[in-house]
Legacy VTK file of the C-alpha trace (Angstrom):
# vtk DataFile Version 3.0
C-alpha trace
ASCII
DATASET POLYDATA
POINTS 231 float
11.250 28.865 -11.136
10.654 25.069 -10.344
13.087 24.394 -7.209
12.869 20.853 -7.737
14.804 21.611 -11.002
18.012 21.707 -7.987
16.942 17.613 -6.931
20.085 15.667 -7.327
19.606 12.478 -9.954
20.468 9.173 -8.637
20.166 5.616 -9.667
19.062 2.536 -7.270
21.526 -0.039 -8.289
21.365 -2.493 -5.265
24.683 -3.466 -4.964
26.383 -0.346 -6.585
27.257 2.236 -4.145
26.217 6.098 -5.444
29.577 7.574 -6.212
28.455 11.171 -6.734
28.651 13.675 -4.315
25.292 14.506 -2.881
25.465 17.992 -1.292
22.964 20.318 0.517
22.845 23.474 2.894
21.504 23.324 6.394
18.003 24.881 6.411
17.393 24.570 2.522
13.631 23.662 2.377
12.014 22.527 -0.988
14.628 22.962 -2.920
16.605 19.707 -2.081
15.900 16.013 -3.021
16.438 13.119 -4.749
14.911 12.268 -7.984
15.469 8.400 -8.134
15.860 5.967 -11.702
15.826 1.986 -10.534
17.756 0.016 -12.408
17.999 -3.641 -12.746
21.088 -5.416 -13.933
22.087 -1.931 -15.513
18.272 -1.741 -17.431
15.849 1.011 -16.589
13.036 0.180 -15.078
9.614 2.696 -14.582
8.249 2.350 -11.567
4.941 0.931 -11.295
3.174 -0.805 -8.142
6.287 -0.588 -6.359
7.183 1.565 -3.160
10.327 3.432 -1.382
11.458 5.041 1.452
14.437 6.722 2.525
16.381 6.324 5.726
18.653 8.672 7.307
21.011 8.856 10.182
21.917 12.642 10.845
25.307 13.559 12.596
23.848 14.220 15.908
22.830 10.392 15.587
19.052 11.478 15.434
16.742 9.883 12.515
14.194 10.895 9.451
12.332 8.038 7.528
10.358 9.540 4.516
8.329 7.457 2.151
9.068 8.172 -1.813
6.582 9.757 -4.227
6.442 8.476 -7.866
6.951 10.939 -10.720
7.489 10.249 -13.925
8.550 6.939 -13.885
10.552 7.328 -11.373
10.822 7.677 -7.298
11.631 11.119 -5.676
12.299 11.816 -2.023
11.871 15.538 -0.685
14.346 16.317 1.967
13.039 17.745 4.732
14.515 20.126 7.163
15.128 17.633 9.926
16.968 16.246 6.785
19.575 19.063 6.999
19.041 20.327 10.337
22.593 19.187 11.237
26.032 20.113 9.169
28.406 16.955 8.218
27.654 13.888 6.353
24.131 12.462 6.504
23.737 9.117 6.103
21.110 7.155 4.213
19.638 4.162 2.721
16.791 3.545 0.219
14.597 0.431 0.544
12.369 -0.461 -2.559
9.465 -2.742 -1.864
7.261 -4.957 -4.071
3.722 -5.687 -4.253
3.864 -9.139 -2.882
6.107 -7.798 0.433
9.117 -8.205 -1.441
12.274 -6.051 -0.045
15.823 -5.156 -0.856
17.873 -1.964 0.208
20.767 -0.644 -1.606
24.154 0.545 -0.718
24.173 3.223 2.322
25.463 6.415 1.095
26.555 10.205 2.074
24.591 13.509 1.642
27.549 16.104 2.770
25.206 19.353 4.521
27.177 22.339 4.917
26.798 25.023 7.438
24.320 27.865 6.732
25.925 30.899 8.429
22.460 32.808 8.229
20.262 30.678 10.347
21.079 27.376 12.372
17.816 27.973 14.450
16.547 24.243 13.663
16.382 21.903 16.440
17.077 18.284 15.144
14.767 15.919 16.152
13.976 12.294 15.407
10.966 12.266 12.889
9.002 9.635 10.993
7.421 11.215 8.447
6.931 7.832 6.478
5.318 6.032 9.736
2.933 9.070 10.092
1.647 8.623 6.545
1.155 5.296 7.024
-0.684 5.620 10.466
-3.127 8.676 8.644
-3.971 6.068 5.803
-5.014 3.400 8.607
-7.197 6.120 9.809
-8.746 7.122 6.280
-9.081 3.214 6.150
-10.933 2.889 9.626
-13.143 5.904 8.781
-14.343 4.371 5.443
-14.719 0.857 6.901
-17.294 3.051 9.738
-18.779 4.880 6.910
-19.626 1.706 4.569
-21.205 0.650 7.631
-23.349 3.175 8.367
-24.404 2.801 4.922
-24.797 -0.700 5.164
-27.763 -0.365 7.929
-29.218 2.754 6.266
-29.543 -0.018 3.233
-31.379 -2.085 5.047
-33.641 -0.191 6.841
-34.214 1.340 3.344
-35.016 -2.164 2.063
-37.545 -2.385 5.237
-39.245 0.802 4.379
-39.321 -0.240 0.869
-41.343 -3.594 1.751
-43.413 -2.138 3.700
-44.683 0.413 1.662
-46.533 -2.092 -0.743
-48.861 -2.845 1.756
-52.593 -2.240 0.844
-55.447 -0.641 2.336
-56.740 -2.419 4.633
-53.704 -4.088 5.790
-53.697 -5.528 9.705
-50.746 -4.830 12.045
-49.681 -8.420 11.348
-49.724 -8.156 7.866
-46.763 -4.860 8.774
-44.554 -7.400 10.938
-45.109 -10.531 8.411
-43.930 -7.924 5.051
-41.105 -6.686 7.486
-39.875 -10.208 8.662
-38.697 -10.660 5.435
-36.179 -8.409 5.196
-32.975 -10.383 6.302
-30.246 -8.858 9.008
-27.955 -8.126 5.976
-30.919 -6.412 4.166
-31.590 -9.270 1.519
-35.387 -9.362 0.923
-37.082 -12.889 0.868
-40.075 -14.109 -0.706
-41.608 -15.196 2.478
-41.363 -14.966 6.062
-40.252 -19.082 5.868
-37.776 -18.473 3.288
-35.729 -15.663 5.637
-35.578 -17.624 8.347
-34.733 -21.257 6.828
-32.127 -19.175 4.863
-30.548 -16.964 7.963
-30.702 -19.883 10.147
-28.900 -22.126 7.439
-26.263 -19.263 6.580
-25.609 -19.143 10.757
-25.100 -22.638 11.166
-22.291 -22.505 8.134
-20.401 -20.278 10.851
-21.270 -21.119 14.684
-22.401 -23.742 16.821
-25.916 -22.875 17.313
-27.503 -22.715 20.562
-30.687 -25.204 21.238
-33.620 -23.080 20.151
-37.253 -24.191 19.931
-38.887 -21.773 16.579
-42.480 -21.549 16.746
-45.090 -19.884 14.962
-48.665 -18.954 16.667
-51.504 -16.287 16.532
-52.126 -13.735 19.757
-55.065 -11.739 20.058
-55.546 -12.272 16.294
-52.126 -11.086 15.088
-49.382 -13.717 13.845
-45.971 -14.129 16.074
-42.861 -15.501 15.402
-41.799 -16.642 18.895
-37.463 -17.901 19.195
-37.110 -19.949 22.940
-34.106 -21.563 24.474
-34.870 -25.204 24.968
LINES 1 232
231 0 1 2 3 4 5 6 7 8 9 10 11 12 13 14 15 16 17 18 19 20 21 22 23 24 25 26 27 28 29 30 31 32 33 34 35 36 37 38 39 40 41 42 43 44 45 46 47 48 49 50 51 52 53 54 55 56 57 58 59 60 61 62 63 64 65 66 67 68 69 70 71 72 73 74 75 76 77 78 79 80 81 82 83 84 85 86 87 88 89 90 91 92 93 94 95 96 97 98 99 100 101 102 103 104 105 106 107 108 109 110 111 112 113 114 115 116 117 118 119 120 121 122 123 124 125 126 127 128 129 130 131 132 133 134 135 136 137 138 139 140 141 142 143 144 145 146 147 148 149 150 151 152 153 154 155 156 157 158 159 160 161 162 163 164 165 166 167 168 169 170 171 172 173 174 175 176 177 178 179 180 181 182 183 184 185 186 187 188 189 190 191 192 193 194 195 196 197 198 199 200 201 202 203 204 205 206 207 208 209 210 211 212 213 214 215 216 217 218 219 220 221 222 223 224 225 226 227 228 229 230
């Protein structure tokens, strides 16, 4: 048996308020929800890029904030069971937001939880459920941003190793650090040692003041140097 086949089916009217009576048992777990149709000006709409979350104020004046899934078309909320930890009316409100940061929040409206005689063992607490999504997909977000960066030097060193492996037979120590100077910071490889640093140089003053630097270019013990100096 599919419990969800018990959700109750509601529609987000804005400025309608939900007539039917919304009922559920304290301690029911997956088994009670809301399965959610928007409509606007009385026509159906499927859901698409927007988002929801539900709102509610429990009896004992303690608070659950869950964010909607989509299904079907349409928007469902689970109710948790901090949802129904306390008997009497539960209040809530449904927010529906748009892709641009558009927001609007319809008519607040009761869920009516009834005593469970077996078992009223839950403690209610305040709990976020929505806000602790949110915070996990900042974290997925800051461990991707690391990882793309970690990939981003492995790139260019692979760029470097790359370069450097066309050298010849024969080739001199200076001939290593003149292949491997041009490989840029960002791992773009330039035709010539010149070229990478006219080009970085030019790319750096686009962004920042740059500091008074006197570039030179000489040969020590027999090997060419690429020497940077504050003037």
């Amino acid at each position: 048996m599919n419990f969800e086949g018990f959700y109750e089916e509601i529609y987000f009217n804005v400025d309608k308020k939900i007539n039917k009576v919304l009922k559920a048992k304290q301690g029911d777990t997956g088994s009670r929800g809301l399965d959610i149709t928007l409509l606007q000006k009385n026509l159906v709409l499927p859901v698409t890029t927007e988002t929801m979350t539900a709102y509610f104020t429990k009896p004992d004046n303690t608070h659950e904030f869950i964010h909607a899934e989509k299904v079907d078309g349409k928007f469902r909320i689970d109710f948790t069971n901090q949802v129904v930890a306390v008997p009497g009316k539960v209040k809530c409100e449904l927010t529906l937001y748009g892709s641009l940061l558009e927001q609007i929040t319809g008519e607040t409206f009761d869920i009516e939880v009834a005593k469970n005689l077996q078992d009223g063992s839950i403690e209610s607490s305040n709990q976020f459920t929505a806000l602790v999504e949110a915070l996990n997909k900042v974290n997925d977000f800051d461990a991707q941003l690391a990882e793309k960066a970690l990939q981003s030097d492995l790139e260019i060193e692979k760029a470097r190793i790359t370069n450097l492996a066309t050298l010849t037979g024969g080739s001199t120590t200076g001939d290593a650090e003149l292949i491997d100077g041009r490989i840029g910071e960002d791992g773009t490889v330039y035709d010539n040692l010149g070229q990478a640093i006219r080009t970085q140089v030019g790319k750096k003053a686009d962004k920042t003041i740059i500091q008074s630097k006197l570039i030179t270019f000489e040969v020590f013990e027999g090997q060419p140097r690429l020497r940077i100096k504050e003037v």
